[in-house]
C-alpha positions as CSV (number, residue, x, y, z in Angstrom):
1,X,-16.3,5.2,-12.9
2,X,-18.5,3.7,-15.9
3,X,-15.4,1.2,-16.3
4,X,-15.2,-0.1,-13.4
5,X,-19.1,-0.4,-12.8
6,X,-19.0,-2.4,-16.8
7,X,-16.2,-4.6,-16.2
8,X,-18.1,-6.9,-14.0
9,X,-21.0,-7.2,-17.0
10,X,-18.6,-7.2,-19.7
11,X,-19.7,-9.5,-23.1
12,X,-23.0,-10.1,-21.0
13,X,-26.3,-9.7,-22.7
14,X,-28.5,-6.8,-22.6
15,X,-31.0,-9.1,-21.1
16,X,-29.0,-10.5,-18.4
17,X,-28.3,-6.9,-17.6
18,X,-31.8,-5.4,-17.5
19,X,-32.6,-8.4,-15.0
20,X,-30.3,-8.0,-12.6
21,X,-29.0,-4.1,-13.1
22,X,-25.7,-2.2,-12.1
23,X,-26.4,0.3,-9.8
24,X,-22.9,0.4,-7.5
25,X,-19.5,-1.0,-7.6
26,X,-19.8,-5.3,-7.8
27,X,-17.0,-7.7,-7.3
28,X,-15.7,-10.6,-9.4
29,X,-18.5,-10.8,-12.6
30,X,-17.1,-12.0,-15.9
31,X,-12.8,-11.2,-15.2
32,X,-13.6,-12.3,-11.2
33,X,-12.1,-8.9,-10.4
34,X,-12.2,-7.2,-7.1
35,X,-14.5,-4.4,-6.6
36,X,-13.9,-1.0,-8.6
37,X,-11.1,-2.7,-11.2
38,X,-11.3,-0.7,-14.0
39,X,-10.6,-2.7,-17.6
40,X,-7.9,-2.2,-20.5
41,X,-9.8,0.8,-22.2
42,X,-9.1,3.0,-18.4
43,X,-5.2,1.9,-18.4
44,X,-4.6,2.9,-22.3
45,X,-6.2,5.7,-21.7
46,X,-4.2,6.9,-18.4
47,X,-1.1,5.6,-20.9
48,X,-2.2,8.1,-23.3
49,X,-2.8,11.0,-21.1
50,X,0.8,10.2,-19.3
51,X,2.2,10.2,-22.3
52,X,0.6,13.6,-23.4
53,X,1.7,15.0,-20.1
54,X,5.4,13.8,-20.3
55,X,5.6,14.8,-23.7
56,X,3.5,16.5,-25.8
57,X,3.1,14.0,-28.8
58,X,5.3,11.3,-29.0
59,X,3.6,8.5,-30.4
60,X,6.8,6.1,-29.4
61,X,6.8,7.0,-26.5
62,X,3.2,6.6,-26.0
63,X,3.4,3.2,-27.8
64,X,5.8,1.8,-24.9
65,X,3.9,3.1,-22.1
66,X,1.3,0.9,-23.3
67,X,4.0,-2.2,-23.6
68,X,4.5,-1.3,-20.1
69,X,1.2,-1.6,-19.3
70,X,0.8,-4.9,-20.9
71,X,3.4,-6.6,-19.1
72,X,1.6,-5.4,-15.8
73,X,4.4,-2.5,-14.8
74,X,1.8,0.5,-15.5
75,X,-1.3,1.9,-15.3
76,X,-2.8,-1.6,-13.7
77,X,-5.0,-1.7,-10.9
78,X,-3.4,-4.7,-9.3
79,X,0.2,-5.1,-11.2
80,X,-1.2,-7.8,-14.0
81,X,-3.3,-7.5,-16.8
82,X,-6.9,-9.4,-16.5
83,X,-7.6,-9.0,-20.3
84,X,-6.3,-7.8,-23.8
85,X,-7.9,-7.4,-26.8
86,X,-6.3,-9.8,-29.8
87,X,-5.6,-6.6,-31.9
88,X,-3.9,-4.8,-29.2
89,X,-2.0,-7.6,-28.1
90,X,-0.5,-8.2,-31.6
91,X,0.5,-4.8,-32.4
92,X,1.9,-4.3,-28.9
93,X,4.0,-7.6,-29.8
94,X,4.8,-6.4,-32.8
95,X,6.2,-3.0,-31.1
96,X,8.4,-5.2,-29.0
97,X,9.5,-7.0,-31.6
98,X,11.2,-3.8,-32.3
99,X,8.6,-2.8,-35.3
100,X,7.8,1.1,-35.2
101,X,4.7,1.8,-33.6
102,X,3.3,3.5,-36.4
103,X,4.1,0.4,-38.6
104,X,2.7,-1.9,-35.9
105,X,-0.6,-0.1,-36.3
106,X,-0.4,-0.3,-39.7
107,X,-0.2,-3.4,-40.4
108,X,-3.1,-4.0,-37.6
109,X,-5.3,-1.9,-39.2
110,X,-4.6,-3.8,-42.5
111,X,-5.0,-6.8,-41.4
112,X,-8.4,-6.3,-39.5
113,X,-9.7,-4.9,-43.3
114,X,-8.6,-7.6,-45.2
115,X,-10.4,-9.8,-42.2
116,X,-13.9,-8.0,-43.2
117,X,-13.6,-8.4,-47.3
């Protein structure tokens, strides 16, 4: 529920919040999303948790569910995906790519290091 009520004010300032507040569901906002859409934090997390109840930890198989969400063929609201953080979107190409998914997140998590020296 706190998803989809933040998805409309997402990257807005505090400010703009505080003067005009969320209290219910909104439309459109800063994706232009219908009502109630919940953002990419909800769908990797429903990923996660269908992949824990499928199986109790497979990382793989955890790492293409999310693929499959990124291409719009799970866990989306309306089959497409409104917005993808640069870091998730690399590793998930580099999972396609056929690179392990531990590797993928590896190198990631590397590279977002090096980025801060």
């Amino acid at each position: 529920m706190g998803d989809a009520l933040g998805v409309p004010v997402e990257f807005r300032s505090r400010a703009e919040v505080q003067r005009n507040p969320v209290t219910d569901l909104r439309g459109h906002g800063t994706y232009n999303q219908p009502k109630g859409t919940w953002s990419d934090d909800s769908s990797l997390m429903l990923c996660t948790v269908d992949s824990l109840v499928q199986h109790e930890s497979d990382t793989a198989d955890m790492g293409q569910r999310f693929v499959q969400w990124s291409q719009g063929k799970l866990w989306t609201l309306w089959g497409r995906v409104f917005d993808i953080g640069g870091a998730t979107s690399r590793a998930l190409g580099r999972i396609q790519q056929g690179v392990g998914h531990n590797a993928a997140l590896v190198h990631q998590y590397r590279g977002r290091l090096a980025e801060r020296k």
